[in-house]
MMTF fields as JSON, N, C-alpha, C and O atoms, coordinates in Angstrom:
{
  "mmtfVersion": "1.0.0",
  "mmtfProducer": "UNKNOWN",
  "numBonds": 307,
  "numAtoms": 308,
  "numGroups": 77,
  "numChains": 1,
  "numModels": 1,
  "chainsPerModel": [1],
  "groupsPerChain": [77],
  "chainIdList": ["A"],
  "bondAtomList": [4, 2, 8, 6, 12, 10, 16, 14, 20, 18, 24, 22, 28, 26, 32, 30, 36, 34, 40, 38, 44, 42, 48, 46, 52, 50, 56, 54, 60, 58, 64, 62, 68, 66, 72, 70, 76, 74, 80, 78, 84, 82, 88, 86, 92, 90, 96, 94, 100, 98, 104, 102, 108, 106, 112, 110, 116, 114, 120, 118, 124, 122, 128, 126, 132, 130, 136, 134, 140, 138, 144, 142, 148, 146, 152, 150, 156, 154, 160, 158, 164, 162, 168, 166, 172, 170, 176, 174, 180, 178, 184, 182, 188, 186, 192, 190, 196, 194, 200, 198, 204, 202, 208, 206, 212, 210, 216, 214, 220, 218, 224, 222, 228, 226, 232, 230, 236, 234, 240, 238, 244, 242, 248, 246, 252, 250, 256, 254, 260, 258, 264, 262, 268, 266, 272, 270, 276, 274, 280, 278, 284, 282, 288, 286, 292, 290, 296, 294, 300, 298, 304, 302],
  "bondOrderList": [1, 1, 1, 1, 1, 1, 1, 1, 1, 1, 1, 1, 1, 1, 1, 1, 1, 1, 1, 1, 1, 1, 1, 1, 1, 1, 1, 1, 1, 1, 1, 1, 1, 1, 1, 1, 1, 1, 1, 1, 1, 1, 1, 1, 1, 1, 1, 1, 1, 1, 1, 1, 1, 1, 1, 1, 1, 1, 1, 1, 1, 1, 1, 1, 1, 1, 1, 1, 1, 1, 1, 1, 1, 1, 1, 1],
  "groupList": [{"groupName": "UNK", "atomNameList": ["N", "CA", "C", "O"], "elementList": ["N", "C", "C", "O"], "formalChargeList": [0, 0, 0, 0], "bondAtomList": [1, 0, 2, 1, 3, 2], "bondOrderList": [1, 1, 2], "singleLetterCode": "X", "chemCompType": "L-PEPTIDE LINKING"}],
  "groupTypeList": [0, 0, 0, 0, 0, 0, 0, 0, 0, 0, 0, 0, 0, 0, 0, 0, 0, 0, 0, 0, 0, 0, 0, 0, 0, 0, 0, 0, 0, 0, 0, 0, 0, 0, 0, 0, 0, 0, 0, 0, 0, 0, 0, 0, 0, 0, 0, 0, 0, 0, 0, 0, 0, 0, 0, 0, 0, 0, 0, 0, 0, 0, 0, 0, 0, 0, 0, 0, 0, 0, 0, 0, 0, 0, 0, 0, 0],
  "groupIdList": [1, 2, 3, 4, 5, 6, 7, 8, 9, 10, 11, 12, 13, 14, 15, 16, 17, 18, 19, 20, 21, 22, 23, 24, 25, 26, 27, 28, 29, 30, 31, 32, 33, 34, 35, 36, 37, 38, 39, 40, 41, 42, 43, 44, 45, 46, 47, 48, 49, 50, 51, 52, 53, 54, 55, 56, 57, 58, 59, 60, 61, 62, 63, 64, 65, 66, 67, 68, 69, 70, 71, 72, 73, 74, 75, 76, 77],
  "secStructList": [7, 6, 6, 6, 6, 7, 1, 2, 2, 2, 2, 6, 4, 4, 4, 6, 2, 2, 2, 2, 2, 2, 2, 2, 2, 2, 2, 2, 2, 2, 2, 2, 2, 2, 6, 7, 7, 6, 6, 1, 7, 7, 2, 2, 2, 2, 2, 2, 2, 2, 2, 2, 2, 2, 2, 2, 2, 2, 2, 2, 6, 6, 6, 1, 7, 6, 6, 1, 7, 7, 1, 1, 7, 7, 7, 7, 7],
  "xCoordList": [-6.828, -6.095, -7.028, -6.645, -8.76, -9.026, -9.643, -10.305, -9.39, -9.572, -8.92, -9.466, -7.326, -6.202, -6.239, -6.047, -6.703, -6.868, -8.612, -9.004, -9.158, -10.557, -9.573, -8.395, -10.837, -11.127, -11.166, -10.318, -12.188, -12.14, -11.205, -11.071, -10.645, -9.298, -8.158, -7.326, -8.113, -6.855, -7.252, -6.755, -8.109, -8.643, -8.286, -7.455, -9.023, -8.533, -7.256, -7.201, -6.093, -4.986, -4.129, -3.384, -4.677, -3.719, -4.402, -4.191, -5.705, -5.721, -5.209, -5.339, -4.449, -4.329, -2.987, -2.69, -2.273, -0.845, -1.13, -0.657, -1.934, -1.533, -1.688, -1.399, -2.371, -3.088, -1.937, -1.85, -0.946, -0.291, 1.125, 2.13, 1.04, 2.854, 2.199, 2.696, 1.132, 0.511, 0.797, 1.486, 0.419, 0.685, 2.245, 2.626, 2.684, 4.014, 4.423, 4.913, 4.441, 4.879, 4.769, 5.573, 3.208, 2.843, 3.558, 3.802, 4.253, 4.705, 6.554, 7.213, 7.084, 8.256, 8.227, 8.839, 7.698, 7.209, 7.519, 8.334, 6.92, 6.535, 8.048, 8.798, 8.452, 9.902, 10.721, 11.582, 10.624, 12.294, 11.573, 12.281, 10.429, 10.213, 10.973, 11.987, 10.429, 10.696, 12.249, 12.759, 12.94, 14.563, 14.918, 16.063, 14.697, 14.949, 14.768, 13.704, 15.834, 16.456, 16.88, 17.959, 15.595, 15.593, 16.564, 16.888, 16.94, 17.871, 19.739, 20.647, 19.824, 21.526, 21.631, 20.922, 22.468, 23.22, 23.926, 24.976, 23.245, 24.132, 25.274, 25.879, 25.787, 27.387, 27.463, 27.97, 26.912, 26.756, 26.568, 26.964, 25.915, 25.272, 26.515, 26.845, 27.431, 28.438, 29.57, 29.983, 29.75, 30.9, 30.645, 31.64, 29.668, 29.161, 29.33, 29.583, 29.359, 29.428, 31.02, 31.577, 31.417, 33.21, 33.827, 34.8, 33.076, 34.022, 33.815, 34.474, 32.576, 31.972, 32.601, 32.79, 33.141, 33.865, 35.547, 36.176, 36.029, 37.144, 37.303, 38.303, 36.405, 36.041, 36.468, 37.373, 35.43, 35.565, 37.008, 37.821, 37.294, 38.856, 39.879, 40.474, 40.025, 40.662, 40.275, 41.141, 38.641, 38.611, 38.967, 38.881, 39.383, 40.028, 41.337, 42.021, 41.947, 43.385, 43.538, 44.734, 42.963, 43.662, 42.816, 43.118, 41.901, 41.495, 42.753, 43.027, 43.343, 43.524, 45.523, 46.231, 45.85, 47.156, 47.292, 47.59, 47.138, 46.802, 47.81, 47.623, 49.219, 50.061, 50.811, 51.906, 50.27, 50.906, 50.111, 48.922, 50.981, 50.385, 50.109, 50.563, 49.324, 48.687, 49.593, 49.944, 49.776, 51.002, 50.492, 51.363, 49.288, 48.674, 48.238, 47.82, 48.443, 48.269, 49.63, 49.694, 50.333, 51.408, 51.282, 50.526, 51.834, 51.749, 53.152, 53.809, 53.452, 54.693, 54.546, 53.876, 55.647, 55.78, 57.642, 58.024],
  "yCoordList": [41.875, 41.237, 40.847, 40.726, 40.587, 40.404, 41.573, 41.311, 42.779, 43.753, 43.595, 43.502, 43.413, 43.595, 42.853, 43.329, 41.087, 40.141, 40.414, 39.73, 41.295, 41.464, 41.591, 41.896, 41.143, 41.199, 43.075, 43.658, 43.463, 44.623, 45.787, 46.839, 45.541, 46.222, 45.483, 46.241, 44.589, 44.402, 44.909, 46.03, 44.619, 45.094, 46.63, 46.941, 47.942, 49.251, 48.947, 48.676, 48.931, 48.478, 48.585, 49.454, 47.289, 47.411, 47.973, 47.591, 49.269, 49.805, 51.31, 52.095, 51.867, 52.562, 52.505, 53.415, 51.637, 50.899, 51.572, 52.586, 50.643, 51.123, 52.126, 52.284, 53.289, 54.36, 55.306, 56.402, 55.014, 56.022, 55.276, 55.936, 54.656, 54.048, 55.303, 56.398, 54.708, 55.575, 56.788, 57.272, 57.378, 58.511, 59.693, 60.861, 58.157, 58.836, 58.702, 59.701, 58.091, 57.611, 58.309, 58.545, 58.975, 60.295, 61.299, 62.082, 61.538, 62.733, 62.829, 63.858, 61.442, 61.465, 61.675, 62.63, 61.007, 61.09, 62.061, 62.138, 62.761, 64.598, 65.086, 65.502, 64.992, 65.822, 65.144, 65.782, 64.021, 63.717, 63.736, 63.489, 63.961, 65.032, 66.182, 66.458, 67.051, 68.425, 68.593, 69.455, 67.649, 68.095, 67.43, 67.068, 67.045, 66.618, 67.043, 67.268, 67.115, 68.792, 68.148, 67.574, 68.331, 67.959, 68.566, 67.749, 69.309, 69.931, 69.254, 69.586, 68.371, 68.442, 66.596, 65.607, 66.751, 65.676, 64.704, 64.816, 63.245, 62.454, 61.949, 62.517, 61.151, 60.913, 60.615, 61.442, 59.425, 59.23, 59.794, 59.476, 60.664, 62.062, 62.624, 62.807, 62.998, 64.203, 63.092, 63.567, 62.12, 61.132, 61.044, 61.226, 60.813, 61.157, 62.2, 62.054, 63.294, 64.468, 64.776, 65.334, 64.514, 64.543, 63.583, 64.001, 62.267, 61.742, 62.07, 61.698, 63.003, 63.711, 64.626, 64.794, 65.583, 66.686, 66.199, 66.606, 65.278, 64.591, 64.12, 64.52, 63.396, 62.734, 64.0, 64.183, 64.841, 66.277, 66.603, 66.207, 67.166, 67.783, 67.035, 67.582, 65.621, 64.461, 64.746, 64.862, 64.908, 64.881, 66.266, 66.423, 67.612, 68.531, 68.429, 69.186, 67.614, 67.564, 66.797, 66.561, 65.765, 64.718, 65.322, 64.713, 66.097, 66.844, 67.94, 68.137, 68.493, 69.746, 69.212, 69.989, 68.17, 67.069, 66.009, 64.919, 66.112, 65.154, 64.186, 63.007, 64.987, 64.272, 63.629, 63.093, 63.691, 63.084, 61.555, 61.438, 60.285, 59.239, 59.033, 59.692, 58.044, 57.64, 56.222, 55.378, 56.458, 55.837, 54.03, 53.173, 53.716, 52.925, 52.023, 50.865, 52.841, 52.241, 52.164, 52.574, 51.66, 50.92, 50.265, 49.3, 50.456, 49.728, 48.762, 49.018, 47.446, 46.842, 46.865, 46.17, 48.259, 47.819, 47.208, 46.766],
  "zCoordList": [290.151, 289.074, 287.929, 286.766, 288.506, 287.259, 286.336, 285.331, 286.733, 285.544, 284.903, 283.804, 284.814, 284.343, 282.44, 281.321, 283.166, 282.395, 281.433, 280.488, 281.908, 281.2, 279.809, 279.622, 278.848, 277.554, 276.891, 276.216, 277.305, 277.239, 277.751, 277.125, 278.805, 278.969, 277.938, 277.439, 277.729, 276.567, 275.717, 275.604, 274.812, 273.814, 273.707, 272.853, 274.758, 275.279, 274.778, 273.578, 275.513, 275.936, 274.068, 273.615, 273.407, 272.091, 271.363, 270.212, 271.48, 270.37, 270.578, 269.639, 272.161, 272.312, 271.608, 270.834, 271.797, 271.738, 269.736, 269.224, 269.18, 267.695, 267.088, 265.902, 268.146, 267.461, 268.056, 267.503, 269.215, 269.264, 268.237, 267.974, 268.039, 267.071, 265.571, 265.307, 264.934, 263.958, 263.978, 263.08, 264.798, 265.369, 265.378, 265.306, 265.538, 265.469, 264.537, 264.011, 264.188, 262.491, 261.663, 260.76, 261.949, 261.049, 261.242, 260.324, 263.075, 263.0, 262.944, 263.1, 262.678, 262.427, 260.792, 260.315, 260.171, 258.918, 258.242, 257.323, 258.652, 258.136, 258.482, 257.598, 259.941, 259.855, 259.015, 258.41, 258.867, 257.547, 256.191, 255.215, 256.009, 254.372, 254.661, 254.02, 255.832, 255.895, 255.711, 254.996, 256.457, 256.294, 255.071, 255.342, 253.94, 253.257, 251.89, 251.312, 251.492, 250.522, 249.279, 249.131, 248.034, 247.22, 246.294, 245.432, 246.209, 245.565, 245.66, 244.898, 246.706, 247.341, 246.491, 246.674, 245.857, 245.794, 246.133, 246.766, 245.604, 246.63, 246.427, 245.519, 246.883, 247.015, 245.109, 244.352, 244.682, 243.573, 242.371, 241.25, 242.758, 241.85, 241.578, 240.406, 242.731, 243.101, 241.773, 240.715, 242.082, 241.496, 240.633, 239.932, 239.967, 238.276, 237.883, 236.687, 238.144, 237.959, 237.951, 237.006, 238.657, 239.176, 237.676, 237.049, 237.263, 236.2, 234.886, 233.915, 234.924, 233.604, 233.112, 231.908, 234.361, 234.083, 233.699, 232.723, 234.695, 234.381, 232.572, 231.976, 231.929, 230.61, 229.775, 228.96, 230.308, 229.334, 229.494, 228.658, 230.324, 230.28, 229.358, 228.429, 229.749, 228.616, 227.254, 226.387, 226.909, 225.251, 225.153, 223.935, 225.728, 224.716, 224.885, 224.196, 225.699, 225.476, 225.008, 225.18, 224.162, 223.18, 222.467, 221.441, 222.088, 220.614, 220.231, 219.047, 221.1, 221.273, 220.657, 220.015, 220.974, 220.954, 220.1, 220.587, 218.982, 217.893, 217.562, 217.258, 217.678, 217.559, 218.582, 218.411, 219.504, 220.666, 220.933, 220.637, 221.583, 221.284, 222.857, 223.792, 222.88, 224.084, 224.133, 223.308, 225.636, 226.32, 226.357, 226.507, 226.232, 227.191, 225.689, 225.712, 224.427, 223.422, 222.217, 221.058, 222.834, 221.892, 220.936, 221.051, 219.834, 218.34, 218.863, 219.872, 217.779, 217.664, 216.444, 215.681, 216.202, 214.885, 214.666, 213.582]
}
């Protein structure tokens, strides 16, 4: 029991402990760069994009409709 409690076996002990977490870290690390696909859009990206195109379609049909009034803007006259 008293190797267990030596100084120098703990010591051993937590630097094996931090050198393998490191270790991994490095090698989880590396795989979620690797799968990770700079090119793909995220949800946000996609929804910006979705209300941009939406915006556009609206300004050529009220360019395109001049005389038609927008419902949402009522005059009292």
């Amino acid at each position: 029991m008293e190797y267990i409690t030596n100084p120098w076996v703990i010591s051993l002990i937590i630097v094996v402990f931090i050198i393998g977490n490191l270790a991994s870290m490095k090698h989880l690390g590396q795989t979620h760069l690797a799968r990770k696909n700079p090119n793909k859009k995220t949800e946000l990206e996609k929804l910006i994009a979705i209300y941009k195109e939406k915006d556009a379609q609206e300004q050529k049909t009220s360019t395109s409709q001049p005389n038609k009034e927008n419902p949402s803007q009522k005059s009292d006259d």
